[in-house]
N, C-alpha and C positions, 0 to 999 in steps of 0.2 A: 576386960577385953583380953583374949588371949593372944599368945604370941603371931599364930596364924594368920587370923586379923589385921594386927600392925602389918605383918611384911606385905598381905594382900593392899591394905593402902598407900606404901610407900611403893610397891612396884606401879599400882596406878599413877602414883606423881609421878612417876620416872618416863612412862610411857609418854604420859601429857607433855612431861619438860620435852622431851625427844622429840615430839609431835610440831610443839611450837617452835623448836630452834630450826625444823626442816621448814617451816613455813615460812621462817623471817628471813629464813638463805634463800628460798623462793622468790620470796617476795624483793630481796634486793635484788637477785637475778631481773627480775621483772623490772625494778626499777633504772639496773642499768641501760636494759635494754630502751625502754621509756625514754632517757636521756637519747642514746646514741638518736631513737628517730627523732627528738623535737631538733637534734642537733643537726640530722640530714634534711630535717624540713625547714627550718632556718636557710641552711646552706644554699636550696633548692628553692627559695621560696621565689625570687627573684626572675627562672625560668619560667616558672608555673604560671608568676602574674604576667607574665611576654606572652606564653602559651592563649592564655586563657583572654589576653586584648586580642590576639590574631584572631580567634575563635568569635569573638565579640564582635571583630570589622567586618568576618567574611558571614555571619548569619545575618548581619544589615546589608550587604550587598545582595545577598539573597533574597531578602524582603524588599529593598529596592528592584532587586531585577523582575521579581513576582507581580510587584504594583504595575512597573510598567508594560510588564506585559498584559496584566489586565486593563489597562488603559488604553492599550495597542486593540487587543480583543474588541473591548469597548466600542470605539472607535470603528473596526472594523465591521461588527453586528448593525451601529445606524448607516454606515455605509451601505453593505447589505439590504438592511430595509428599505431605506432611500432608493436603491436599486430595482427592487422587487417594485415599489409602490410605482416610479415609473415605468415597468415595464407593463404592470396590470394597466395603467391609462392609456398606452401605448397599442397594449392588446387591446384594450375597449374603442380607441378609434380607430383600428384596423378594423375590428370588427362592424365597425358604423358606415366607416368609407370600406367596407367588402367588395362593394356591386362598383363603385367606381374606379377602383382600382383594376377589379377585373376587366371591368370595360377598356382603360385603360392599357393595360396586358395585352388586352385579344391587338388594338388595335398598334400596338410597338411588335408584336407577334406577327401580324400582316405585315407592317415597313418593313424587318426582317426578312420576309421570305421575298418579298418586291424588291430589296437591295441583294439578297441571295442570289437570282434569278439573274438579276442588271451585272452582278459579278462574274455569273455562271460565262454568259454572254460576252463580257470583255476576258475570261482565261482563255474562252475559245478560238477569241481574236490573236490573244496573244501570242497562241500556243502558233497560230498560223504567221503570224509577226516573227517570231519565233524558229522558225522554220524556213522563212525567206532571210532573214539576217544569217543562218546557217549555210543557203546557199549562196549569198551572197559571200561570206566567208568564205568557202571552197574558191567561188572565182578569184577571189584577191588573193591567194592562196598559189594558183595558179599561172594569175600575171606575175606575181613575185617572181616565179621559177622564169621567166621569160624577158625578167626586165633588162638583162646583160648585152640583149642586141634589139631590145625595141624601150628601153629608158623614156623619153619623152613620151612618149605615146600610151605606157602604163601609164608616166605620174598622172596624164590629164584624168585617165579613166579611173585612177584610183580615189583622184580627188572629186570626180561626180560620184562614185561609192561611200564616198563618207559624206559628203552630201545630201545623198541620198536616205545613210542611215543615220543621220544629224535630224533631217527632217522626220522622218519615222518618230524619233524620240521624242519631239517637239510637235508633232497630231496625233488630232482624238479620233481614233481607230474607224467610230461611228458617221461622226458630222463631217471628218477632211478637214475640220476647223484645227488651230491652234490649241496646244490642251494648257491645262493649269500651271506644268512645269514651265513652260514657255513663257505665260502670263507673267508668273513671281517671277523671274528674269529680265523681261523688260522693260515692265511697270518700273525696277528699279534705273533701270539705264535710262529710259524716257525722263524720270524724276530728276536725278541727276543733270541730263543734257537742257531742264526747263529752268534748273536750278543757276548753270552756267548763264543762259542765253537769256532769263528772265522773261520768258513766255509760259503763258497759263496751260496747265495740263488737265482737259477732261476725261473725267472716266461715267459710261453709263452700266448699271448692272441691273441683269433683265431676268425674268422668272418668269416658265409660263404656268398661268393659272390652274390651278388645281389638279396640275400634271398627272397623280397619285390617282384622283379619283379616272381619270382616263385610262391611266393604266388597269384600273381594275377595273371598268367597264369592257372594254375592249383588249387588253393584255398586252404580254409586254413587246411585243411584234410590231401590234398597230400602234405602242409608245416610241418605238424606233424609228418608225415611217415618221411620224410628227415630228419628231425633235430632229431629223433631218431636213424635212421641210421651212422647219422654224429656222433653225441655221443656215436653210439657203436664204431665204429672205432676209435677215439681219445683215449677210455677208455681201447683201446688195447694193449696199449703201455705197455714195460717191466715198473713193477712201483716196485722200493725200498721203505722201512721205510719210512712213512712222505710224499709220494709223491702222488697228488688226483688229480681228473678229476672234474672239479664243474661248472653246467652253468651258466652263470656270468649273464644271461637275455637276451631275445629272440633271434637270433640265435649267440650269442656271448659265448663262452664259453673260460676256465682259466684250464692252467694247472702249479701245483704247485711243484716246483723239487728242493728239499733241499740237500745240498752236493750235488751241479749239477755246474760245471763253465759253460761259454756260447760253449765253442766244442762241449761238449758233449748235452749241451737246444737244438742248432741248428739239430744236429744230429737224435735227436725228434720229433724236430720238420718239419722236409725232413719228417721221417716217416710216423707223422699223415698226412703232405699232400698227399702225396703217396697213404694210404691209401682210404684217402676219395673221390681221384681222381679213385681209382682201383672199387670205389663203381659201376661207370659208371652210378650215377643216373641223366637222363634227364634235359638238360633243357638251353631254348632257347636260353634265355638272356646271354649266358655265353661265353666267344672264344672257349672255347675247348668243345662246346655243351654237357658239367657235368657238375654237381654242384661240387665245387672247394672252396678252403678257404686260407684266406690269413691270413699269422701268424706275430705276432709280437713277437720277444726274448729280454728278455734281462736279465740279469745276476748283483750281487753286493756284495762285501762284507760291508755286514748294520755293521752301525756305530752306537753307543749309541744317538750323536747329529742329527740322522734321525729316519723318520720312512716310513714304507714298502709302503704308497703310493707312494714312490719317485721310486721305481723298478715298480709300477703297469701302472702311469706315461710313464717311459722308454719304457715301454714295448708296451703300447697301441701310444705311437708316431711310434715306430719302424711299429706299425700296419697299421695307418696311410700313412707310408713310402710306406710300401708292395702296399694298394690299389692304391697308386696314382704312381705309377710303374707298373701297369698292373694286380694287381690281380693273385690269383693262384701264389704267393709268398710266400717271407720270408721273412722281415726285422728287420735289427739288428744291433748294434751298430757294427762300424769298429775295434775298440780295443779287 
């Protein structure tokens, strides 16, 4: 082997030694480094496992809050459906009772325009009501300025002015009767004063028969002539202390009989039927071809622990009674 030779494989070991001592400086390099991280991951491990519990509670709150919302959902959709499937039953017997409900309609559409009409006719009243308490006004307005050398002689006429418009507010614009405000006012005082005194308080409540259909045969002009005439006849009755005729509201009217037991309400009450029957006024819709009225009695001796709607009550059941018995009645309690 020549010299050549040798030194070419001695400089090859030299290279290799070189090669390996850079690798094992490397590789300690690498291994310090190795230590420093398992030494910061030790150090750190403790945050990480904190980190990673927090991360752990808040994806189960999430999945709880998901559940519940799908249970909420849930819940809401059979609502929903439950919804829908009533409304479709809902829709299918509307559509069954269609014709009678229209029926129905047309005829609360007619009462409408017939209480339209009845209202049209008391603004026009009013407005004339209206107009007389304004100049009424102007006059007391005037005696005012005057009272400093005729005093006595204003107060008398100022006090038949309030009198005058006391009574206004207390009748029914149509009949000259008593109107309803009046009635809820007295019924309690009368109640009260039977209460004191231990005397029986009758009340009768009167309806004329199928009023509605008269009005729409004949309108609502020839329904004013009636239920004037009806109210002059009921008003005709023998009346004691205390006892009034008052229209209770369209063709309903109240008569108010203190120190009256039920013999004598009933007895009355025969009368004003009688009466409004003897009127002989027309009309189709009725059996006895008049207009005719069905009364309702009843009688009480009021108690401190009551009060007077319980006789008003009594009275319009007994009414009640009468119409669905045939009208052109009386009913009344049996005792």
């Amino acid at each position: 082997m020549g010299n050549e030779t040798i030194h070419g494989i001695l400089n090859t070991d030299e290279l290799e030694v070189e090669a390996m001592k850079k690798a094992i400086s490397l590789l300690s390099v690498q291994k310090q480094d190795l230590e420093i991280a398992l030494s910061t991951a030790i150090e750190h491990g403790d945050f990480v496992e904190e980190q990673l519990f927090e991360t752990n509670q808040q994806l189960k709150e999430e999945i709880d809050d998901k559940r519940r919302t799908e249970e909420m959902l849930q819940r809401l959709v059979t609502t929903i459906k439950q919804q829908k499937s009533d409304l479709e039953v809902s829709l299918l017997m509307a559509i069954e009772h269609g014709d009678a409900i229209e029926e129905q309609l047309y005829e609360i559409n007619k009462q409408l325009n017939s209480e339209i009409c009845e209202r049209e006719v008391i603004e026009k009243k009013l407005k004339v009501m209206v107009s007389d308490l304004s100049h009424q006004k102007n006059d007391l307005e005037v005696l005012v300025e005057t009272i400093a050398s005729h005093g006595d002689e204003i107060n008398i006429q100022m006090e038949q002015q309030i009198s005058s418009i006391e009574v206004l507010a207390h009748s029914d614009a149509l009949t000259n009767l008593w109107n309803r405000r009046y009635f809820d006012e007295m019924i309690d005082i009368e109640w009260n004063r039977s209460i004191r005194a231990q005397t029986p308080l009758s009340l009768l409540v009167l309806d004329i028969d199928h009023f509605k259909h008269f009005n729409d045969a004949f309108g609502h002009q020839a329904g004013d002539r009636c239920l004037k005439q009806v109210a002059d006849a009921i008003s005709s009755i023998p009346k004691r202390g205390g006892e009034f005729v008052a229209r209770y509201g369209g063709e309903e009217f109240v008569v108010v009989l203190p120190i009256c037991d039920l013999t004598n309400a009933y007895v009355l009450a025969e009368y004003i039927r009688k009466e409004v029957e003897a009127l002989a006024i027309v009309h189709p819709s009725s059996d006895t071809g008049n207009v005719t009225v069905s009364i309702g009695v009843a009688s009480m001796l009021p108690q401190g622990n009551e009060d007077a709607q319980i006789l008003f009550k009594k009275a319009d059941d007994n009414l009640y009674q009468a119409k669905n018995t045939g009208r052109n009645k009386i009913g009344m309690d049996e005792s």
